[in-house]
C-alpha positions in Angstrom: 0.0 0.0 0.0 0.9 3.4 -1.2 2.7 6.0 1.4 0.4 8.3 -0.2 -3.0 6.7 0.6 -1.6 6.0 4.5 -1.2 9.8 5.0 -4.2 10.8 3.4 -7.0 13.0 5.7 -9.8 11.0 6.5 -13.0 11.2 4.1 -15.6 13.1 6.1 -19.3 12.6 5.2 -21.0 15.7 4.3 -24.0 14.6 6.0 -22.7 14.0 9.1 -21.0 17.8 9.1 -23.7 20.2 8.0 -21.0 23.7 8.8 -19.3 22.6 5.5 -21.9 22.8 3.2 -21.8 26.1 1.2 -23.2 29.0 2.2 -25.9 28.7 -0.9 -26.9 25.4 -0.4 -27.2 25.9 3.6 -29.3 28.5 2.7 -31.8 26.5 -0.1 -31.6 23.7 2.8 -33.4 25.9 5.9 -36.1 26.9 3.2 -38.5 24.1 2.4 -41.0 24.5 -0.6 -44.5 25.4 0.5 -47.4 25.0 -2.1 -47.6 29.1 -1.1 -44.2 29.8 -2.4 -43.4 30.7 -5.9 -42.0 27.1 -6.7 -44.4 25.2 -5.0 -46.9 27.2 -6.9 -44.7 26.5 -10.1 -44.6 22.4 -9.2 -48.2 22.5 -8.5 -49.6 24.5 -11.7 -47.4 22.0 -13.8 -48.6 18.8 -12.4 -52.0 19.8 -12.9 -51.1 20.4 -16.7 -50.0 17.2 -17.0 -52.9 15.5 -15.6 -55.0 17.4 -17.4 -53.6 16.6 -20.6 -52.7 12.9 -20.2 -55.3 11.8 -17.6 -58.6 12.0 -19.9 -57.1 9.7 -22.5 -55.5 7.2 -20.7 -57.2 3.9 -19.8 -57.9 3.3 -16.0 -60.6 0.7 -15.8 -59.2 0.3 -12.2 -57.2 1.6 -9.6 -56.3 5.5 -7.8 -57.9 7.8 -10.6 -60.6 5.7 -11.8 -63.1 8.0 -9.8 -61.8 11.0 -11.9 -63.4 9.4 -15.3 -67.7 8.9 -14.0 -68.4 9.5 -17.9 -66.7 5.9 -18.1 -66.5 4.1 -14.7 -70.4 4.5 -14.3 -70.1 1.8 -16.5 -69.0 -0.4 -14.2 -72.3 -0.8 -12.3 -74.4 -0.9 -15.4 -76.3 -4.7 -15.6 -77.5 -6.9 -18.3 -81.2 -6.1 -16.9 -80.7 -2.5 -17.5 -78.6 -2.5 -20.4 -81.0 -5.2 -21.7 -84.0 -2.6 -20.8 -82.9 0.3 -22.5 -82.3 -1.6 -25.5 -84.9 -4.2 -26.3 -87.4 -3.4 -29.1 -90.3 -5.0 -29.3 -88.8 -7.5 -26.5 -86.3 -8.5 -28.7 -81.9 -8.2 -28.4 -79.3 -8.7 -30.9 -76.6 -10.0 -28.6 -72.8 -10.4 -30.0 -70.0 -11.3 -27.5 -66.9 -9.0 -28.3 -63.5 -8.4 -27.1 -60.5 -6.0 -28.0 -58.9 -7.1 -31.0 -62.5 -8.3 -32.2 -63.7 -4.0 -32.5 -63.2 -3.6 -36.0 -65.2 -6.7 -37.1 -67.5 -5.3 -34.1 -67.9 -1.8 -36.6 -68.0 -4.1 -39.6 -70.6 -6.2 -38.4 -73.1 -2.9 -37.4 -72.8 -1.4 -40.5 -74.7 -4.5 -42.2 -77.5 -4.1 -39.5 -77.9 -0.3 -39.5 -78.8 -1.1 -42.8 -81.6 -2.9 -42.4 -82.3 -1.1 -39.4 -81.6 -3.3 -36.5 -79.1 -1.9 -34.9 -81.0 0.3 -32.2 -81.9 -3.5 -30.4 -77.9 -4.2 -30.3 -76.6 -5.1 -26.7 -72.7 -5.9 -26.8 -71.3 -7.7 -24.2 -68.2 -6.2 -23.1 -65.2 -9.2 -22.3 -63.2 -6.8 -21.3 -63.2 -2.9 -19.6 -61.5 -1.2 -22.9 -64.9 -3.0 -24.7 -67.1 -1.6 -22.2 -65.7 2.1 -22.4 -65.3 2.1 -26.2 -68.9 1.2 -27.1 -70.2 3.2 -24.4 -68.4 6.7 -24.9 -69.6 6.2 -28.8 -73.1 4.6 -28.1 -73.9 5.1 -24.6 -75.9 2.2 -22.9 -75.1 -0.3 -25.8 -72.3 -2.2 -23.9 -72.4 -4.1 -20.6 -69.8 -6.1 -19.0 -71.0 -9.5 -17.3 -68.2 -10.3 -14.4 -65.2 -11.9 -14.3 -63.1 -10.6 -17.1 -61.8 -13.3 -19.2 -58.0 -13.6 -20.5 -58.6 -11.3 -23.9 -54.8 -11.5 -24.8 -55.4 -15.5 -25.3 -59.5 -15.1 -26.0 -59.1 -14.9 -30.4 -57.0 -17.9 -30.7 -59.2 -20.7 -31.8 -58.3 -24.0 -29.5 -56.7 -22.2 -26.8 -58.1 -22.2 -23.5 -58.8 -19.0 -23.4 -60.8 -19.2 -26.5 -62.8 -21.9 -24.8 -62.9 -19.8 -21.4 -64.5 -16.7 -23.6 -66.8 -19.0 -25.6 -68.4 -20.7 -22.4 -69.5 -17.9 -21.4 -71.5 -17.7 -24.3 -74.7 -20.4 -23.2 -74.8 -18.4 -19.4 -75.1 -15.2 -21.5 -78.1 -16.0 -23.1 -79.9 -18.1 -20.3 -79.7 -14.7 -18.4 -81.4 -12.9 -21.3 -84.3 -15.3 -22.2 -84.5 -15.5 -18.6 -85.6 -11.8 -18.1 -87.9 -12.7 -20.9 -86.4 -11.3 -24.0 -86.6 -12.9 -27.7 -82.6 -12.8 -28.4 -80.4 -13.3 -31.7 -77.1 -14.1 -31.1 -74.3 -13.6 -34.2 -70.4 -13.8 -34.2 -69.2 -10.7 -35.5 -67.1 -12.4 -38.3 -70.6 -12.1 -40.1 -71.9 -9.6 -42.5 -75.7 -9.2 -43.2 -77.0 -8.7 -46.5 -80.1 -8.6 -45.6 -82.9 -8.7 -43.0 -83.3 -12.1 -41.2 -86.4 -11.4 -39.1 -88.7 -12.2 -41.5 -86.9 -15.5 -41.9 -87.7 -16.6 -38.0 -91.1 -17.6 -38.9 -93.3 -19.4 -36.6 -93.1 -19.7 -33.0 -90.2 -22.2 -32.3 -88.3 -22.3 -29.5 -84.6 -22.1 -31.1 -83.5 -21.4 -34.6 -80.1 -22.4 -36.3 -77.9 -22.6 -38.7 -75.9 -26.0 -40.0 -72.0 -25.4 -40.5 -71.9 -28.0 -42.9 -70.4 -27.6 -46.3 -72.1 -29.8 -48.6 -75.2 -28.2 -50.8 -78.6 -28.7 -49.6 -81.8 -28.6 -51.8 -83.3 -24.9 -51.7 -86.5 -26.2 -49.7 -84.4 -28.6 -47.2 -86.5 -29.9 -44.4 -86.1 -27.3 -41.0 -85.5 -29.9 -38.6 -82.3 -31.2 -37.0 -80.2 -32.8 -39.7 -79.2 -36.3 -38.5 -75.4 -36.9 -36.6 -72.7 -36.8 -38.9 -69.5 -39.9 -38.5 -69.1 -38.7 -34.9 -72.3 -39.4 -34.0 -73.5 -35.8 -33.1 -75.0 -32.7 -35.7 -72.7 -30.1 -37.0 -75.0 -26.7 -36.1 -73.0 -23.7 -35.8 -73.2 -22.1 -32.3 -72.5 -18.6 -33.6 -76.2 -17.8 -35.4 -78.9 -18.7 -32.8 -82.6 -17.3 -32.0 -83.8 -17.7 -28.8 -87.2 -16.9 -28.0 -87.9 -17.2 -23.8 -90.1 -20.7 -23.5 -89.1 -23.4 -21.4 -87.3 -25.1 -24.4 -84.9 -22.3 -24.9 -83.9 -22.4 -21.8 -83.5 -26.8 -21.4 -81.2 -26.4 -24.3 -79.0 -23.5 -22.8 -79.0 -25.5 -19.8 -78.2 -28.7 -21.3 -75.3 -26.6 -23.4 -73.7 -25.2 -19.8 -73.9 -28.7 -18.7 -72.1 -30.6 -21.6 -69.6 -27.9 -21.4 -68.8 -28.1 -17.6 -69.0 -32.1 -18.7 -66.3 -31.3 -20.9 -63.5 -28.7 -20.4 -60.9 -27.6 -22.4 -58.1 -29.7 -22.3 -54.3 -30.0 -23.9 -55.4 -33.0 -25.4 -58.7 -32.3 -26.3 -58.8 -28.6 -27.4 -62.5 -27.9 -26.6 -65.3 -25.1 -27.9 -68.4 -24.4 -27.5 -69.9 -25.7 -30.6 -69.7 -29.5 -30.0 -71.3 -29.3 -26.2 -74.5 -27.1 -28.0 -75.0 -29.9 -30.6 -75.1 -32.7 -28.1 -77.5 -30.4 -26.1 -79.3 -30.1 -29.9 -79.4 -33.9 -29.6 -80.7 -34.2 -26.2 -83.3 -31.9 -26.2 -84.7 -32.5 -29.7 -87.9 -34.3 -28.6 -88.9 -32.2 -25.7 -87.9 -28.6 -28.0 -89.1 -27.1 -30.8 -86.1 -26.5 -33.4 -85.8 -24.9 -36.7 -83.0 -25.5 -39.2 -82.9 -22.0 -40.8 -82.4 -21.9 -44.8 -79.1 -22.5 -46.1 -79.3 -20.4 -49.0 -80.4 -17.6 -46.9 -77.7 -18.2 -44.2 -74.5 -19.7 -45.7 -71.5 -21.0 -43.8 -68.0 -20.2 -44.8 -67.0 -23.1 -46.3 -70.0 -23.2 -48.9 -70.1 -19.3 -49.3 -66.5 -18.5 -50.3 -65.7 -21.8 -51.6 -68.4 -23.0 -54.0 -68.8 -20.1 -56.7 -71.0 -21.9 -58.7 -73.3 -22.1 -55.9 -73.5 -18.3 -55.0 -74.2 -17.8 -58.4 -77.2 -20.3 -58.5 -78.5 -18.2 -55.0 -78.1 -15.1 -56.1 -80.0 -12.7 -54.2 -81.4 -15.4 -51.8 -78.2 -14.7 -48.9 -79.4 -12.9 -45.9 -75.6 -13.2 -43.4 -72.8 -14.8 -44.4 -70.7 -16.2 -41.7 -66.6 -15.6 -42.4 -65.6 -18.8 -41.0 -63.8 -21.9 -42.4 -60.7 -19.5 -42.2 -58.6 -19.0 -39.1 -56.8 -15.6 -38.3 -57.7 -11.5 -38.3 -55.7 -10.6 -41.1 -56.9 -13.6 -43.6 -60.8 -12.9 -42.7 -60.4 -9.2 -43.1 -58.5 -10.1 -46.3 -61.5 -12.5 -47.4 -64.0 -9.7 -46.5 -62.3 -7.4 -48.8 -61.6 -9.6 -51.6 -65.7 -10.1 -51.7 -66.5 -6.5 -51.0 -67.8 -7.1 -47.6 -65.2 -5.1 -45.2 -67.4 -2.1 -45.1 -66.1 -0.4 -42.2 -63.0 1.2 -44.6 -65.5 3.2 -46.4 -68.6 3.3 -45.0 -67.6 3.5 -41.3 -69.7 6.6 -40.8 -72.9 3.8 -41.4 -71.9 2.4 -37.7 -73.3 3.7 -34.6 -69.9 3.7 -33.3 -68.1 5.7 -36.7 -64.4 5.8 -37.0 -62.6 3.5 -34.0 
């Protein structure tokens, strides 16, 4: 060791010797900022600023400044009996089931029922808060959120469990609305509508549905449950359905929640929603009335956008086409353009909600 460092003067901490601080910085030291003072008044008038400009747009579904944001947050405490109240005409809903990255198929999907002016009865429920404040701040009352909040981040990819998980919740949904005694149609909003489908819900059945099988059908197919395919069950899609409130509607939503809790997702059996509502189809059939809706009017994916001969035979007959058959945002919204049905680039001023 150095000669040098041995005779060195010890290191005294500044702290611990408050005469050898400077004479300005004693000074600042004895003279705390008050809120009165001209800083204080400085540090306060800024911090306002910047709440004032950043707080409005940020999103605060929860925590120390929701209460700052009642415009939004009442939201919160709206139910399905109220939003359902304020929207119902003529005791009937449109219900679609809608997360985040599902909004712009959300807009998409409106513009085809302002259209035919349906979209004053249009009740989405919220899967998440972003959801719930978007639709609301554009279309006040037209959202609710139905507690817990599923896993959106994992809720758009198909076989996951968290596609599962948000699909589930599909059956309860429903059951809640017949329940308080409203007719209800429920669509995916991967759909477009061409036209209106009321008039196509004729009689006084109990559910109506649409098969998801590919394969043509004769134009006046018979309207009851087609018979089980090689697995030994129907292949209705769950993502068109009327409801109207009778005790039938309501065995086969229950029956659907039970097959579902009967069978949950899995690693090895990558579950949805569809199969459990076509065994509770099966189960129900002879204590329900059911009604196979036209498949001309209400084409799946897989006969729409793959069969052009087809389309051309129907012309004019196709009331909502469903996008599926195809897996993926970008290739749907692709498909939708290719046909001319991504409407919201254009004609986004058609939707209750205009530009999101």
């Amino acid at each position: 060791m150095s000669s040098v460092f041995l005779h060195q003067r010890p290191i005294q901490t500044t702290l611990s010797n408050p005469s050898s601080l400077s004479p300005r910085f004693s000074n600042f030291t004895q003279r705390p900022i008050t809120i009165f003072s001209r800083t204080g008044l400085l540090v306060l008038l800024s911090l306002m600023v910047i709440l004032g400009v950043f707080l409005p747009w940020s999103e605060l579904p929860e925590g120390l400044f929701s209460s700052t944001r009642p415009a939004l947050t009442k939201w919160r405490s709206y139910t399905l009996a109220q939003a359902a109240s304020f929207v119902a005409k003529n005791g009937t809903l449109i219900v679609c089931a809608v997360s985040e990255p599902y909004l712009p198929f959300l807009n998409n999907w409106l513009i085809g029922i302002a259209r035919q002016r349906h979209h004053e009865k249009v009740l989405v429920i919220a899967e998440d808060y972003t959801t719930l404040y978007r639709v609301n701040e554009k279309w006040p009352g037209h959202a609710v959120l139905i507690p817990p909040v599923v896993d959106t981040q994992t809720a758009h990819k198909f076989g996951s469990q968290g596609f599962f998980n948000f699909t589930s919740r599909r059956p309860r949904h429903l059951l809640n609305i017949v329940e308080l005694g409203y007719n209800v149609m429920y669509n995916d909003v991967d759909m477009v509508w061409l036209a209106d489908p009321f008039p196509y819900l004729e009689g006084n059945h109990d559910v109506y549905f649409t098969d998801d099988m590919a394969p043509v059908k004769p134009l006046n197919h018979s309207h009851d449950l087609p018979p089980p395919n090689k697995k030994g069950r129907t292949y209705i899609c769950s993502c068109m359905i009327f409801l109207r409130p009778t005790p039938g509607a309501k065995l086969v939503l229950k029956t659907w929640i039970e097959e579902l809790d009967a069978q949950p997702w899995s690693r090895a059996k990558k579950a949805n929603d569809q199969p459990a509502f076509n065994w509770a189809l099966m189960k129900t059939t002879k204590q329900v009335d059911l009604y196979l809706l036209p498949q001309a009017a209400f084409p799946t994916g897989g006969l729409y956008f793959k069969n052009k001969t087809w389309v051309k035979e129907t012309k004019g007959m196709h009331v909502i086409i469903h996008n599926n058959y195809i897996l993926g945002f970008e290739k749907k919204i692709k498909r939708f353009r290719d046909y001319g049905f991504w409407l919201v680039d254009d004609y986004y001023s058609e939707s209750p909600l205009g530009r999101l």
